[in-house]
N, C-alpha and C positions, 0 to 999 in steps of 0.2 A: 220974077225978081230973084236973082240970086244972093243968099245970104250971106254971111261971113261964117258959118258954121256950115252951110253946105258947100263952101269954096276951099274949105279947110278938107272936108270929106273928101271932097272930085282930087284936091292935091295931093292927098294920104293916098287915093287908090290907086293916081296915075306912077306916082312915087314909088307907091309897094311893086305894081307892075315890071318897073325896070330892078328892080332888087335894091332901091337905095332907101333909105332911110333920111328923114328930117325928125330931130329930138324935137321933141314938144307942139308936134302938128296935131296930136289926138284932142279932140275938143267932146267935152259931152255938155250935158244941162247941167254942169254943175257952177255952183255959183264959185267953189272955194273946197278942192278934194286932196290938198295934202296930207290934211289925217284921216284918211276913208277909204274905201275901197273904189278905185278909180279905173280908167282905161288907155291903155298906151299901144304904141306898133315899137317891135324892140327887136330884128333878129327878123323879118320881114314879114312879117305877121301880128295881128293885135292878141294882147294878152289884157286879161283884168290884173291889176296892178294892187297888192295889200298896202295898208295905213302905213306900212314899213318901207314900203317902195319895191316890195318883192314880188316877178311875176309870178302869177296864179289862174291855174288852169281849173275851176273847178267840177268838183266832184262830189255828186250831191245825192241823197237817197230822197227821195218824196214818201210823203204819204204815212207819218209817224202820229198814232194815235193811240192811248192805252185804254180807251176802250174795250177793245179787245181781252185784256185781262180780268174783263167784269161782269161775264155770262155769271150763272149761276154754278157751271160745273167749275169752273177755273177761278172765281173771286179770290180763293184763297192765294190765292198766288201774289194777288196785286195786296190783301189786308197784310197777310205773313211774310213775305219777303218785302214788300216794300212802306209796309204799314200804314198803307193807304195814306204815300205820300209822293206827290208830282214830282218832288222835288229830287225825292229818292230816286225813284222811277230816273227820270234824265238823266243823273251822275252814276248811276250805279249800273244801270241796263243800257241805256242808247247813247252817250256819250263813248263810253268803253267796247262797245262793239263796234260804234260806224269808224273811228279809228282803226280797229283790229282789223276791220274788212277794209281799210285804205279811203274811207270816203273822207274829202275838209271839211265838209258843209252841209246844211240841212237845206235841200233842193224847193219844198214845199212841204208842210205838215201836215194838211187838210188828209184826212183821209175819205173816200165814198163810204156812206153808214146809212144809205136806203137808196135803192134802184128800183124802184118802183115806177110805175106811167104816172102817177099822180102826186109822188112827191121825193122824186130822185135826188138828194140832198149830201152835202157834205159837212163832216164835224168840223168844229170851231177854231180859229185862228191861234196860236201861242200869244200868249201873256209877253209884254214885258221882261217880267220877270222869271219867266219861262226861260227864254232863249238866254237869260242870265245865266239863269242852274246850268244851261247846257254847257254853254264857254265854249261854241262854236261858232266860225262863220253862217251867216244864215239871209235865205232871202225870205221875204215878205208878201201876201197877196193882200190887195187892198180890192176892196167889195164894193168899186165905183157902180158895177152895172150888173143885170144877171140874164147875159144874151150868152150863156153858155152852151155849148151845143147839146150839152144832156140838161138844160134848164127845161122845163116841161109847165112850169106855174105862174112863172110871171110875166106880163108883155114888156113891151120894147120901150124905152125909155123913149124922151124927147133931148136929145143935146143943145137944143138950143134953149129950153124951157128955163127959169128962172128957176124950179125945184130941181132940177138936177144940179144945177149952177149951185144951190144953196145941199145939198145929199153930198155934193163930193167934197164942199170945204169941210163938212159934218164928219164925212171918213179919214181927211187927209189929219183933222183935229184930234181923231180918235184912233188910230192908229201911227199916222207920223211923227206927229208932236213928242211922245211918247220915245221913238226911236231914234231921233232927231242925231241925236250924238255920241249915238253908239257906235265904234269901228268895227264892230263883232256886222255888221249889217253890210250884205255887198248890195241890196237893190230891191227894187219893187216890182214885182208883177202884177197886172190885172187879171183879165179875165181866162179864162181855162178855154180856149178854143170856142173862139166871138162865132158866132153865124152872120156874119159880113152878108154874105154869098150863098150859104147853103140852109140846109135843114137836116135834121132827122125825123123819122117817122114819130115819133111821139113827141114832137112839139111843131107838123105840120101845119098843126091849125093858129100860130101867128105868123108862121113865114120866116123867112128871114130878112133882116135890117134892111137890106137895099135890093130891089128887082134884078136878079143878075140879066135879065132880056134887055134891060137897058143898058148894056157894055156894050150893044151894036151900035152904039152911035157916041160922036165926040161928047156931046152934050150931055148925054146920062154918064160916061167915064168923069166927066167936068163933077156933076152933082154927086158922084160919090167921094171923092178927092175932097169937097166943101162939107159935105156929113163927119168922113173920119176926121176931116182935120179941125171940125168944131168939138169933135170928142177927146181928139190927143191935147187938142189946145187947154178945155176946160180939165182936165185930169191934169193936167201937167200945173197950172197954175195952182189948181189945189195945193199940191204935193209942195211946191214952191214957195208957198206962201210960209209951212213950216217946218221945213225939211229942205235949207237949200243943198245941203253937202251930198246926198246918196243919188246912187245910178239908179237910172231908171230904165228898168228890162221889159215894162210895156206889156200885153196883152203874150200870151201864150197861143201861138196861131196852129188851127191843125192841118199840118204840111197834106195831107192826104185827100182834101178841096180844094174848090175852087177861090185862089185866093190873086189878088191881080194887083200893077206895081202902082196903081191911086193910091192902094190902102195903104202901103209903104212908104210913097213919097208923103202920103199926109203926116205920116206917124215923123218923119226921119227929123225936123225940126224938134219934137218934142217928148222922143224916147231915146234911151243910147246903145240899146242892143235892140234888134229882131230874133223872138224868143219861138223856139217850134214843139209844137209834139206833132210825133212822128214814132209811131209806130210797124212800120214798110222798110222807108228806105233814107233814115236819117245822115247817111251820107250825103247823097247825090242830092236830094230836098237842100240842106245847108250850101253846100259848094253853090246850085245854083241860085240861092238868094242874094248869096257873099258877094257873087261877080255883077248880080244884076244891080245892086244898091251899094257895094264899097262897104258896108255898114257891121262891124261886128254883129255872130249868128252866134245863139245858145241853142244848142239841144237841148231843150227842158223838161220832157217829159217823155217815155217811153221804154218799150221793153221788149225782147222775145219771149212768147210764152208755149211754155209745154203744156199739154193738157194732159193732167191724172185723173185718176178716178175719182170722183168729189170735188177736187179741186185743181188751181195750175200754180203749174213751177213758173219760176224765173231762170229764162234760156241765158245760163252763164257766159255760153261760148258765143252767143248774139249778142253781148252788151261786150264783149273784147273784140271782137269782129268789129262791131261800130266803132268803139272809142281809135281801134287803130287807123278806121278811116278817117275819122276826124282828125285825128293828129295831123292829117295831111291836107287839111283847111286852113290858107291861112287866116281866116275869118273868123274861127271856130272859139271860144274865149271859156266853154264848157260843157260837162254832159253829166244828165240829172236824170237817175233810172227810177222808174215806177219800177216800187222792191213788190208790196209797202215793208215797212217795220215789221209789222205782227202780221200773221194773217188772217183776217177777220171771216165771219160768214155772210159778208157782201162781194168784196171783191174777189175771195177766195183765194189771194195769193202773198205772198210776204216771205221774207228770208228767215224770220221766227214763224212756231205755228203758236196756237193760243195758250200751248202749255210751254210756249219760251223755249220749245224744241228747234235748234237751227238745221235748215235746210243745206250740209255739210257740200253735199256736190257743187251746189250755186255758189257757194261763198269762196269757197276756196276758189274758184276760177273768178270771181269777181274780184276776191282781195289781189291775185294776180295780174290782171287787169287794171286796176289801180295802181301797183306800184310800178305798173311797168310803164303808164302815164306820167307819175311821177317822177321816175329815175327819166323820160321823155325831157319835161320840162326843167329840170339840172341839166341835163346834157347840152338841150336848147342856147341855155342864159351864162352859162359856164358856173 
């Protein structure tokens, strides 16, 4: 059955193909996004569109946690210069730099703070009144499910179960409700790279969500299409229930699995970007999802990395190599670099080290990198 939002899709992309344009074909899940951050085709390609009506490419750092200022050899840093205040912290350090380095937006906050086999875990979501202090654009992860591909402790949920049905109205309550009506918010993300399809060595022992040996045949493709699409359905309605205004950027998929087009056609009703990490080859991964689905692609997660002694840098001149290829997607709507912020003694990497020291060579060729995106999309829009 074809929908009226995936007839809207097929005519945006047969449309975009010949180079014309029809105003006001972009359809997402939203109920009502003229003050929100929304999605449009403008100049022959889709842009995310601000509360203002101005397009927007974004550019987002992940992975912002000040943890990192509260070892025991550096606390002083986070008591005396910020007086052991969040508040400080945001307007005074990470507001003021992801500017100076050209970033609009906070990509994802969550930083990794244990990589352990027994309980590889990530810090806690921003407040409300977080992303307030910040007074930036910002996306959101909501903690529907935990099939995350470094998830290693908890089994597989049931999507049809009646405790999942009643866990996700629980999260859409407690983290949406709350955001409901902020234009500072472009969108929600779920999960960090689902195991649809694959696994990692140390979360061998649940498997992963759906048999990929059953793609040999129509009928196991059929029941995977019916699993994701009982999951995007019941996520989606959560979200909906109190939060009808904001996009929804849906699951974070890792371009670099095996990932197949059920799971996309299930999602495309009830997410309005296809969101990737990609580490490899975030070009060519985007361009070919754009063409196979029509569907705005976000690069959301990834990086080049140098390896130092101790730790790894962020390869500057790989995160402008990318972005220049994405410019030339017209699918492409933004690109969201694992920095992190600080760099902690987990992930080992950040454009700050833990004594607020900036990694000068990365930054400069990143802040270049951004503006040259951005002086891209002026040029674009006129």
């Amino acid at each position: 059955m074809i929908t009226r939002r995936s007839f809207i899709r097929q005519l945006s992309v047969g449309v975009g193909a010949l180079g014309l344009e029809i105003p006001g074909v972009a359809s997402t899940t939203q109920a009502s996004n003229t003050d929100f951050f929304r999605l449009d085709q403008r100049v022959g390609r889709w842009w995310l569109i601000t509360p203002e009506g101005e397009p927007f490419f974004s550019l987002g750092l992940n992975h912002i946690d000040p943890a990192t200022l509260r070892y025991a050899e550096n606390i002083h840093i986070w008591r005396e210069r910020y007086g052991n205040s969040m508040q400080r912290w945001l307007q005074e350090s990470v507001r003021p730099n992801l500017i100076d380095w050209g970033f609009n937006c906070i990509g994802w906050n969550q930083e990794v703070i244990s990589r352990k086999r027994t309980n590889h875990r990530h810090s806690r979501h921003f407040t409300y009144e977080e992303y307030q202090w910040l007074n930036m654009p910002y996306c959101a992860q909501l903690p529907f499910a935990d099939f995350h591909q470094w998830e290693v402790e908890v089994r597989h949920p049931d999507f049809f179960s009646e405790g999942f049905v009643a866990w996700c109205d629980h999260v859409a309550r407690e983290h949406c409700a709350p955001l409901a009506n902020d234009p500072k918010l472009i969108g929600y993300f779920y999960v960090d790279c689902p195991i649809w399809l694959h696994i990692r060595e140390d979360n061998r022992w649940k498997g992963p969500l759906f048999d990929p040996k059953k793609l040999e045949s129509p009928g196991g493709r059929d029941e995977l299409k019916a699993l994701a699409t009982q999951y995007y359905k019941v996520t989606h309605e959560a979200i909906r229930r109190y939060d009808p205004n904001h996009l929804i950027l849906g699951d974070r998929y890792e371009a670099n699995e095996l990932l197949t087009i059920e799971i996309m056609e299930a999602a495309r009703p009830y997410v309005d970007v296809l969101s990737f990490q990609d580490f490899r080859d975030p070009i060519g991964h985007l361009a070919e999802w754009h063409r196979q689905t029509g569907m705005p692609v976000l690069w959301a997660d990834g990086s080049g990395i140098i390896q130092m002694d101790g730790y790894r840098r962020v390869d500057g001149q790989w995160y402008r190599d990318v972005l220049a290829g994405l410019r030339k997607n017209p699918g492409c709507v933004g690109a969201h670099l694992c920095g992190a912020y600080l760099r902690n003694r987990v992930r080992r990497k950040g454009l700050l080290d833990e004594n607020e020291q900036p990694d000068a060579e990365a930054i400069d060729i990143i802040r270049q990198a951004n503006q040259e995106t951005t002086s891209w999309v002026k040029e674009q829009v006129g």
